[in-house]
Structure formats: structure tokens, C-alpha cells
C-alpha positions in Angstrom: 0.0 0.0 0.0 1.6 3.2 -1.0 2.2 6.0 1.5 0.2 9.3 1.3 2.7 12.0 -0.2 1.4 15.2 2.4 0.7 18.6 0.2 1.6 21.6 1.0 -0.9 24.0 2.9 -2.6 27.3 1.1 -2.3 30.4 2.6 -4.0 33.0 1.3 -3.6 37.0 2.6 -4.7 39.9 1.3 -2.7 43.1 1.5 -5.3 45.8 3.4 -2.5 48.9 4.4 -3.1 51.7 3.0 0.4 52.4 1.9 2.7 49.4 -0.5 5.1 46.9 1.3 7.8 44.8 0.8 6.4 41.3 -0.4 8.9 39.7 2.8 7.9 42.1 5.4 4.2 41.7 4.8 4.4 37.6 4.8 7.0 38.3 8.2 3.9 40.4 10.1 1.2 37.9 8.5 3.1 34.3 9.7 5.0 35.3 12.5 5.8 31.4 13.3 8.0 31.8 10.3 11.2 33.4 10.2 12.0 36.1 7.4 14.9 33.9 5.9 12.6 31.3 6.0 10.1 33.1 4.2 12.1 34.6 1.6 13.0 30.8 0.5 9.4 30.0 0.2 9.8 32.9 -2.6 12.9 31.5 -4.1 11.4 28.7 -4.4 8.4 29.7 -5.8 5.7 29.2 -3.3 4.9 32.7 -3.4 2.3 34.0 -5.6 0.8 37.6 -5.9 -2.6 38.3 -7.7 -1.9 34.1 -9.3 1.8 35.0 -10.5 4.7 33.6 -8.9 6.3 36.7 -6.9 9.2 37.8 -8.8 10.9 38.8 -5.7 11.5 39.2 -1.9 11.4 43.5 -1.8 8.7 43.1 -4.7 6.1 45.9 -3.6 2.4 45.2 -2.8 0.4 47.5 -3.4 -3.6 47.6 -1.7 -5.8 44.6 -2.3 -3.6 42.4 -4.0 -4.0 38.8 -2.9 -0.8 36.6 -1.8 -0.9 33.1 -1.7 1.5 30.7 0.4 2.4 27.2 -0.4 3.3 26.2 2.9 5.6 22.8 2.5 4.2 19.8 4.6 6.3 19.7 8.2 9.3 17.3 8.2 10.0 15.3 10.9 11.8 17.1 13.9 15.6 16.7 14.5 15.0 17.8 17.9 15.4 15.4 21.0 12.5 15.0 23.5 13.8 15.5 27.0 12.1 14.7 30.8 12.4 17.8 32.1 10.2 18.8 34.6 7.1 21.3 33.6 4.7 23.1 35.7 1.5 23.0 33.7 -1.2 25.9 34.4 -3.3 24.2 31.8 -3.8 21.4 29.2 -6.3 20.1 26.8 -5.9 18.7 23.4 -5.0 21.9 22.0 -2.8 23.5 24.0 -0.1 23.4 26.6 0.1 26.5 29.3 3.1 26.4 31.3 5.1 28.4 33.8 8.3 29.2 32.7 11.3 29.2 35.0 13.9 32.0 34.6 17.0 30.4 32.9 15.0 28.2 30.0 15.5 29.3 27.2 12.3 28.5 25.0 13.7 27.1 21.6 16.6 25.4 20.7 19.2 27.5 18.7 23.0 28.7 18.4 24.3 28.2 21.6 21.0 26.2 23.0 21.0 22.9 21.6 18.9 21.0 24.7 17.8 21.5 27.9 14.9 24.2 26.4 11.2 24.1 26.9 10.5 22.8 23.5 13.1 19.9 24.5 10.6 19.3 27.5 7.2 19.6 26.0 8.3 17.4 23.1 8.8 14.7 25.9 5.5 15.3 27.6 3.3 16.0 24.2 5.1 14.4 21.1 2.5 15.2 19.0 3.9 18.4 18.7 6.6 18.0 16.7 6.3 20.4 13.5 3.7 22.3 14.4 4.0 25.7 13.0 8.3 24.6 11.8 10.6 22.4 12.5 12.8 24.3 15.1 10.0 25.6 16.8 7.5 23.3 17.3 4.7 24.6 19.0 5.5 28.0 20.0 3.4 30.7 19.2 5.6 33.8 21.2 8.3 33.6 23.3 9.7 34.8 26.7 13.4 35.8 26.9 15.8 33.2 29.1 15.6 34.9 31.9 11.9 36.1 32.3 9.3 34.0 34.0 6.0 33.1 34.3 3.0 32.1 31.8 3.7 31.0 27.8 1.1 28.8 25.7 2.5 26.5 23.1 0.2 25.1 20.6 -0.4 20.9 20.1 -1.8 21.2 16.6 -1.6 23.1 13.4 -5.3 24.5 14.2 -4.9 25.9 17.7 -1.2 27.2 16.4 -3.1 29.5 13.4 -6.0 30.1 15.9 -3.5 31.9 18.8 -1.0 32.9 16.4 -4.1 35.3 15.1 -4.9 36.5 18.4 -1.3 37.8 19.4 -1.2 38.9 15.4 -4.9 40.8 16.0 -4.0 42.4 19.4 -6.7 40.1 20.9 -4.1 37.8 24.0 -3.6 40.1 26.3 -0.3 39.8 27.9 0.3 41.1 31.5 4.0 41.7 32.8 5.3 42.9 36.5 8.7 44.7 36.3 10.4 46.0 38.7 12.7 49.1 37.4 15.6 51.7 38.8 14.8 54.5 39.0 10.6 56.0 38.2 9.5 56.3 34.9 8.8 60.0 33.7 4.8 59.3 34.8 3.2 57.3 36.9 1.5 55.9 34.0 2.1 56.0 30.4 2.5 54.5 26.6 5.2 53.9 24.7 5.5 54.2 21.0 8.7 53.6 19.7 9.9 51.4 16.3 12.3 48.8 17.7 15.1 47.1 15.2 18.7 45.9 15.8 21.5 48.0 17.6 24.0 49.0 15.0 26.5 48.9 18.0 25.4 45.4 18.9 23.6 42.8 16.2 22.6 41.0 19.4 21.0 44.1 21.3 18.1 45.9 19.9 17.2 49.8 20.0 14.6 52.0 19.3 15.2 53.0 16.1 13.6 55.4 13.1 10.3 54.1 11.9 11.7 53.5 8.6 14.4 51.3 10.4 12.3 49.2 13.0 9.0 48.0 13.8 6.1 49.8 14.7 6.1 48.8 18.7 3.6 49.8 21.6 3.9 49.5 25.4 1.6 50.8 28.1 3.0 50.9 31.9 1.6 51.9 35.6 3.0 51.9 38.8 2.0 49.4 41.4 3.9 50.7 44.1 6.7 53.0 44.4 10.5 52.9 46.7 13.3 55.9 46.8 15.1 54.1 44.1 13.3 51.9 42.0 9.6 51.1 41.1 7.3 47.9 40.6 5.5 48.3 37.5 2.6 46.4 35.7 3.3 46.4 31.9 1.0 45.6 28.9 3.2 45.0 25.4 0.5 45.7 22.9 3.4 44.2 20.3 5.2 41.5 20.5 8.7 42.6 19.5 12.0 41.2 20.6 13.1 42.5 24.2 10.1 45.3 23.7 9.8 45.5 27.3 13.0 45.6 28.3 14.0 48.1 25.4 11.3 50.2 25.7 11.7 50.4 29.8 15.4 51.7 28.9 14.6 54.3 26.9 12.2 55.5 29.3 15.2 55.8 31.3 14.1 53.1 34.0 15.4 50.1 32.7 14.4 46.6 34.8 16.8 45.7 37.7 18.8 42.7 36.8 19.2 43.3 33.1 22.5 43.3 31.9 22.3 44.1 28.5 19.7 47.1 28.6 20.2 48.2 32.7 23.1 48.2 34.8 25.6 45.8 34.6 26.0 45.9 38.4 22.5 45.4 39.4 21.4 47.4 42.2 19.7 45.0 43.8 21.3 41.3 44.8 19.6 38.8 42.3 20.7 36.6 39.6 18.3 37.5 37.0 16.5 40.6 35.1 13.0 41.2 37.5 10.7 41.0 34.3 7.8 38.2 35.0 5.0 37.8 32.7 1.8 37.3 35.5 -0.7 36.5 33.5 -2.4 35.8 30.0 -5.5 36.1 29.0 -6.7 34.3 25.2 -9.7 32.6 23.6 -9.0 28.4 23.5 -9.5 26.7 20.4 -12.9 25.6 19.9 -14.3 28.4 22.5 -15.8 31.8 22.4 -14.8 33.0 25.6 -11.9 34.6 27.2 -9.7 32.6 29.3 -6.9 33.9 31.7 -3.8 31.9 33.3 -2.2 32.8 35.9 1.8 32.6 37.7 2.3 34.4 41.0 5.5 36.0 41.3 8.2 33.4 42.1 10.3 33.1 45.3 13.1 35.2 44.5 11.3 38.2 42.9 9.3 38.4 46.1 12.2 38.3 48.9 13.1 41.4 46.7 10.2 43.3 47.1 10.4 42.5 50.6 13.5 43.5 51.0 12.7 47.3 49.5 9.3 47.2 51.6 11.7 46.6 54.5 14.0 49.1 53.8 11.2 52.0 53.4 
């Protein structure tokens, strides 16, 4: 009996801006779970089409109301090893995983993380991830940095992937942080809006850039409570751009304590990691109409720090 030969999946898109794009960076902001190299081979290799002809290239321009479809090649079996790590599971059904991150996981394997990540661990407790939404990232649908805690959903199918991946894409997951920061933000209360790209210092940093050079990124902040040097906040990233949080905090000039790369590199409390925890999220499940929200109080060592400041005032 002869195998099944799986096709590849049709996405279709339709360019509403206003204004023309590039071909890449309009397929980057539609499928997020796919990287821009990644995309711009799809093109290459002609899975691209724009209005039913093959797109001629990756900075072709779209102008308004032209149609792109995406011949999304069928997932290839992982390379990535399953590995019995220990998970603390907010939630699971057939769709998704919602976990509590520990600060010092990193969430994907890459350069430099081979093992030992969360992806690693779900893999083991919920094979039937493996490809969902790519190969090296089975699963995930956004990401926390290394060293920031707390709640992150991964996705068990290819349905409840495209079904979240639309609600971080549409603004609809809303995506509750507590930072603690040096120093008090300009007002107690406040949005940022500042386009965020890569340091031209430091490829592995980012910046708040030009428009023209980063993307479009939105923040909003309030103080939960307020010592002589530093100042617990409660952030809401409206985007979902690499180290927004941290970036944006910085250029407010109250960057979180514990972050090395964007704060001081002495921090000016003792701890061993940046004070960004991400408290709670709230999405629609697969399948559901209504709103659900999870949950991760703030762990053990965050705490003793706010302690240790309420002490001191």
C-alpha cells in the first residue's frame, strides 16, 4: 500500500494597508511562526504567488488589495530530541499546553542552545507536537526571553497554532507583565510608542530606532507601588517585539533591575536574573468563544526582593 505524499498547505492574505510593502515584510507580520529567511525561501522557491503569478521577488512591492498566496511545505520530521524535564502545567487540553516558565530556560533550541529548552521538554511530555508551526520551533506561538518567568502557551496542533498565532497577530491575547525598574518612569502611567530594530553597535541588542528602520512597537506601563530608588510596575506590550519590554523600559530611562544588556551591569539590587515576570495571559482556547486567563504568581526570589525594599522603606 503506498504512502500518502502530504501537500503543502494554502495560505492566502490579502494586503489591506493603506500604503505598499515589501512582499517579505508583509508575509514576516502575516506568519509570525516563520522566520524572514525562511520566508524569503518559500519565494525563491516559488511558493509565493501575488494576484496568481509567482512573486518575482523578496522587496517586490504590494500595493492595496492584491491577494498573496503561500504554499506552505508539509512539516518534516523534527531533528529535535524530547527530553524529561520537569514542567509546571497551568493548563492542558488537546490543543494546548500553558506552562510556567522558570527563569534560565530558554524556550527554543538555537546557536548556543541545543537542549535542555522548553521545546526539549514539551516534546517529551506531548510528542505530538513535533512540527507544528516549523521544525525548530514546534509549537510555540511567542516567546519569553531566558531569563523572564512566568505564563507562555505552546500550541499541540496546526489548528490551535493558526487560531492563537491570530490573536497575538490581531492584538486580541492580552499579555500582563510585572517589572520592577531603577529608577521611576517619567509618569506614573504611560505609553510607549517607539519602532524597535537591531543595535547597529550590537547585532545582538536591539534599539529604538527610526520608523523607517524598526517596527512599529507599543507598550503601556503603571506603577504598582513606588520605593526611593526603584519602582514595581505592571506592563502591557500591545506588540510583540524582541526585548520590547525591556527596550522600551530603557529608553524611558528606568530600565528593569537585573538586566545586563539594557540596565546596569551591576545590578542594584542582589539577584541573579532581570526582574521581568510575565503574570498572567488572558486568550480565547481553540474551539471556545470566551476569554480565558492563566495565571503565575510572582516566584520566590522576585518576592524576597520586594520585601527586601518594603523593608528598607
Amino acid at each position: 500500500m503506498k504512502e500518502k505524499k502530504a501537500r503543502a498547505r494554502i495560505v492566502e492574505l490579502v494586503h489591506q494597508d493603506a500604503a505598499p510593502q515589501r512582499l517579505d515584510k508583509f508575509l514576516a507580520a502575516s506568519l509570525p511562526g516563520y522566520t524572514r529567511s525562511r520566508l524569503q525561501k518559500f519565494i525563491k522557491a516559488g511558493l509565493v504567488s501575488v494576484d496568481s503569478r509567482p512573486a518575482s521577488k523578496a522587496g517586490q512591492m504590494l500595493e492595496p488589495g492584491m491577494t498573496v498566496q503561500v504554499a506552505i511545505p508539509p512539516v518534516q520530521p523534527s531533528r529535535l530530541t524530547p527530553e524529561h524535564i520537569p514542567l509546571d502545567i497551568i493548563f492542558e487540553n488537546q490543543h494546548i499546553l500553558v506552562i510556567d516558565k522558570p527563569a534560565g530556560m530558554v524556550v527554543h533550541p538555537s546557536a548556543g542552545h541545543r537542549a535542555g529548552t522548553l521545546v526539549n521538554a514539551a516534546l517529551a511530555h506531548a510528542p505530538e507536537m513535533e512540527g507544528v508551526g516549523g521544525e525548530h520551533r514546534p509549537g510555540v506561538v511567542h516567546r519569553l526571553d531566558k531569563d523572564t518567568s512566568g505564563v507562555i502557551v505552546l500550541a499541540k496542533n496546526d489548528r490551535a497554532h493558526q487560531f492563537l498565532q491570530q490573536q497575538f497577530r490581531d492584538r486580541k491575547a492580552q499579555k500582563v507583565y510585572l517589572a520592577l525598574v531603577d529608577g521611576h518612569p517619567p509618569t506614573p502611567a504611560g505609553v510607549v510608542e517607539a519602532a524597535i530594530g537591531r543595535d547597529n553597535h550590537n547585532r545582538k541588542r536591539m534599539a529604538v530606532t527610526a520608523p523607517s528602520r524598526g517596527r512599529a512597537a507599543t507598550t503601556e506601563y503603571h506603577t504598582l507601588e513606588r520605593f526611593d530608588h526603584h519602582t514595581l510596575l505592571e506592563v502591557h506590550p500591545l506588540t510583540g517585539r524582541t526585548h520590547q519590554i525591556r527596550v522600551h523600559l530603557a529608553f524611558l530611562g528606568c530600565p528593569i533591575v537585573g538586566d545586563r544588556v539594557y540596565g546596569r551591569r551591576r545590578p542594584s539590587v542582589r539577584i541573579k536574573r532581570h526582574f521581568l515576570h510575565a503574570a498572567r495571559l488572558t486568550l480565547t482556547l481553540p474551539g471556545e468563544t470566551e476569554p480565558h486567563t492563566f495565571q503565575s504568581p510572582l516566584p520566590p526570589a522576585l518576592t524576597h526582593v520586594l520585601r527586601l525594599l518594603r523593608a528598607r522603606g
